[in-house]
C-alpha positions as CSV (number, residue, x, y, z in Angstrom):
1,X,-117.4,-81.8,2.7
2,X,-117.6,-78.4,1.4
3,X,-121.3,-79.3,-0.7
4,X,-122.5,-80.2,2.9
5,X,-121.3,-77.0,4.2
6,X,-122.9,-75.3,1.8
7,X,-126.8,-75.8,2.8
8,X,-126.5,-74.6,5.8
9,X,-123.9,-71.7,4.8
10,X,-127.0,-69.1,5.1
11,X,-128.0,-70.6,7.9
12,X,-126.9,-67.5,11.1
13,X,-129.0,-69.5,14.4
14,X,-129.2,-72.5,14.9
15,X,-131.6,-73.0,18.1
16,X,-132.1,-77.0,19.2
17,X,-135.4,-77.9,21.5
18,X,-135.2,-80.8,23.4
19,X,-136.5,-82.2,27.1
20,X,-136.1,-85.0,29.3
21,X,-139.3,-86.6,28.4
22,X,-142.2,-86.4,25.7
23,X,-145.6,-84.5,25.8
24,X,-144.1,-81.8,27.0
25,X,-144.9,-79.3,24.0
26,X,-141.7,-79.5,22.5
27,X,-142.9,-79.3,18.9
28,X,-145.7,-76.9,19.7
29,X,-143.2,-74.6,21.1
30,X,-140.9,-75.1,18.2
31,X,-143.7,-74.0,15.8
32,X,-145.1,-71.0,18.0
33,X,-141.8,-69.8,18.0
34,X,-141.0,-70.1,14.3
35,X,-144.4,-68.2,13.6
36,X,-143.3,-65.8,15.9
37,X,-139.9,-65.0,14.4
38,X,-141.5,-64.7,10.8
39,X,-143.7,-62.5,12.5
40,X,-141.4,-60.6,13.5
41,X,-139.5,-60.7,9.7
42,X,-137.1,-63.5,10.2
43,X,-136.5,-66.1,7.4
44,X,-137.2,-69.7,9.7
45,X,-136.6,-73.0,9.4
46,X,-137.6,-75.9,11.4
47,X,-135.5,-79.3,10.8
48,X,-138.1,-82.1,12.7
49,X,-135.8,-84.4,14.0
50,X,-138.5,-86.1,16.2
51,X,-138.6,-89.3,13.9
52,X,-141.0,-91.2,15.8
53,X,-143.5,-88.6,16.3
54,X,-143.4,-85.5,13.2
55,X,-146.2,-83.4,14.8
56,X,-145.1,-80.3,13.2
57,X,-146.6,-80.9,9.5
58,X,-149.9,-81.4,10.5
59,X,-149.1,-78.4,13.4
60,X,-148.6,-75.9,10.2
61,X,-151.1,-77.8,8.0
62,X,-148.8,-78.8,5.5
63,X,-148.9,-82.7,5.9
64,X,-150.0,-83.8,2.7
65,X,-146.9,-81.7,1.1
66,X,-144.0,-83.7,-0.7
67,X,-140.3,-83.1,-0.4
68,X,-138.6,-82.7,-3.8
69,X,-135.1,-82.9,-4.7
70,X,-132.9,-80.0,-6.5
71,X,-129.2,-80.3,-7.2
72,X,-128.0,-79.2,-3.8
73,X,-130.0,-82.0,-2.2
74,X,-133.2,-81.5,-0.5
75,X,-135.7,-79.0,-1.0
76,X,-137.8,-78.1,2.0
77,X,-141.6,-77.6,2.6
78,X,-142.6,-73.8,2.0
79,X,-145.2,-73.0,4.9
80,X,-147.8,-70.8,4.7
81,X,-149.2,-68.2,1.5
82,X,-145.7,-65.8,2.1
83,X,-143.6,-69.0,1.8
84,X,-141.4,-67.5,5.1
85,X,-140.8,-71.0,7.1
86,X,-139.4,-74.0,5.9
87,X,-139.6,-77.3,7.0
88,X,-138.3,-80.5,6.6
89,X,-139.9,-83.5,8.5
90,X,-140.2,-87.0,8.3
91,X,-143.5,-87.2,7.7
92,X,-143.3,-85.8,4.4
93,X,-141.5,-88.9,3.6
94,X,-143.5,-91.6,4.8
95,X,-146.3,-93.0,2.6
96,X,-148.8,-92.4,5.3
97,X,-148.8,-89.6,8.2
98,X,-149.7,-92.1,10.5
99,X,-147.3,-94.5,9.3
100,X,-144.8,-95.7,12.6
101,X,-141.0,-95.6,11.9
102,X,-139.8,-98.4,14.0
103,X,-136.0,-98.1,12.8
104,X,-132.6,-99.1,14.8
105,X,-130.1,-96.3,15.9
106,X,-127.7,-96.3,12.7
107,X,-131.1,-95.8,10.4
108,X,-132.0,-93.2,12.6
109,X,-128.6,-91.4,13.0
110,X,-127.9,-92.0,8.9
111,X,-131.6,-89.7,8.4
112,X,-130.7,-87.5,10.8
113,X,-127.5,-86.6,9.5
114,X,-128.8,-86.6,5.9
115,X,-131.5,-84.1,7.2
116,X,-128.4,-81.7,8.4
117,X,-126.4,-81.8,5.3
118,X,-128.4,-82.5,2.7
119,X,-131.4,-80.4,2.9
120,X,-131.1,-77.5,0.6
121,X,-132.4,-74.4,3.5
122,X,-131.0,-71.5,1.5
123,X,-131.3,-67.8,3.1
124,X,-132.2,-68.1,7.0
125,X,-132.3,-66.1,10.0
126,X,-133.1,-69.2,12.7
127,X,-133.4,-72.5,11.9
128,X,-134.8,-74.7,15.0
129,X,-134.5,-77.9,15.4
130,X,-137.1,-80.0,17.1
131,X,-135.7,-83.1,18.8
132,X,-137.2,-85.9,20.0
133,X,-139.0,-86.6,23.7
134,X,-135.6,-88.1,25.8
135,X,-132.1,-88.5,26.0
136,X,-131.2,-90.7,23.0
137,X,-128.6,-91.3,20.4
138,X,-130.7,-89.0,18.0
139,X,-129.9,-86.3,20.5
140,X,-126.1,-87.3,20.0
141,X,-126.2,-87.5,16.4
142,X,-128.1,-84.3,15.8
143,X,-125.1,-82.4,18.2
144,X,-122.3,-84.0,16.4
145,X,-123.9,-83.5,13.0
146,X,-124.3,-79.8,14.1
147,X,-120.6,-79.3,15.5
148,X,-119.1,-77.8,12.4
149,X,-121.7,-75.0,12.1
150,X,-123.0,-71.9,14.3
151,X,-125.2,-73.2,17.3
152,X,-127.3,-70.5,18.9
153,X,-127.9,-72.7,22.2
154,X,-130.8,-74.7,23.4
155,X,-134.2,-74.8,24.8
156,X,-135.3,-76.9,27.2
157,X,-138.7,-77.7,27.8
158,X,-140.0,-79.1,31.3
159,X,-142.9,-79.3,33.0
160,X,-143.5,-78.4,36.5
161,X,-143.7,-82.0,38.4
């Protein structure tokens, strides 16, 4: 729909990060290179997709933060004193950080889709997505979800086994 369209209308990059397998710094990555960008004056987003494991609010030490809504849907975590990355994660919606999200595919694919379109990301010059460790429907859901809009390309993280 066109309201869906519209939060991630001021979106120019989209960059995914994904990898075969977990503990492979996939999240870490993700955030280094968000701080980077800003560094370098880019307005970033991160979208955590990683439902099972959100690393990246306690990464930027925003964990206790809550997600509000506004009338576009959404509103993200502001990182940092200059506000310049935002984020939306999973684990700002769970009661407890440590909290495990043992959900089937369709929950997972409904969230994940609901975290494209419905997240209000305004302004941004990147916005990365961090997936989760593997090859799994989220994966499939989170490409389809992004089809419509402009996707920048991929990383792929490995290790050197």
């Amino acid at each position: 729909t066109l309201a869906e369209r519209a939060n991630l209308a001021g979106v120019q990059h989209i960059l995914l990060v994904l990898s075969g397998k977990g503990g492979v710094g996939k999240s870490t990555l993700s955030t280094e290179l968000a701080l980077a960008l800003r560094n370098a004056g880019k307005r970033v987003g991160i979208l955590d997709v990683d439902l099972c494991g959100p690393s990246i609010p306690r990464m930027l030490r925003v964990q206790d933060s809550a997600v509000h809504q506004c009338d576009s849907g959404w509103v993200p975590v502001f990182v940092g004193q200059d506000k310049a990355i935002a984020l939306m994660s999973i684990g700002f919606l769970l009661e407890r950080p440590d909290d495990a999200v043992v959900w089937r595919g369709p929950k997972k694919n409904a969230l994940i889709k609901q975290f494209i379109t419905d997240v209000a990301w305004g302004d941004l010059d990147f916005l990365i997505v961090d997936t989760p460790p593997g090859t799994s429907d989220e994966h499939i859901s989170t490409v389809e979800a992004l089809r419509p809009y402009q996707l920048l390309g991929a990383i792929l993280v490995t290790t050197p086994q």
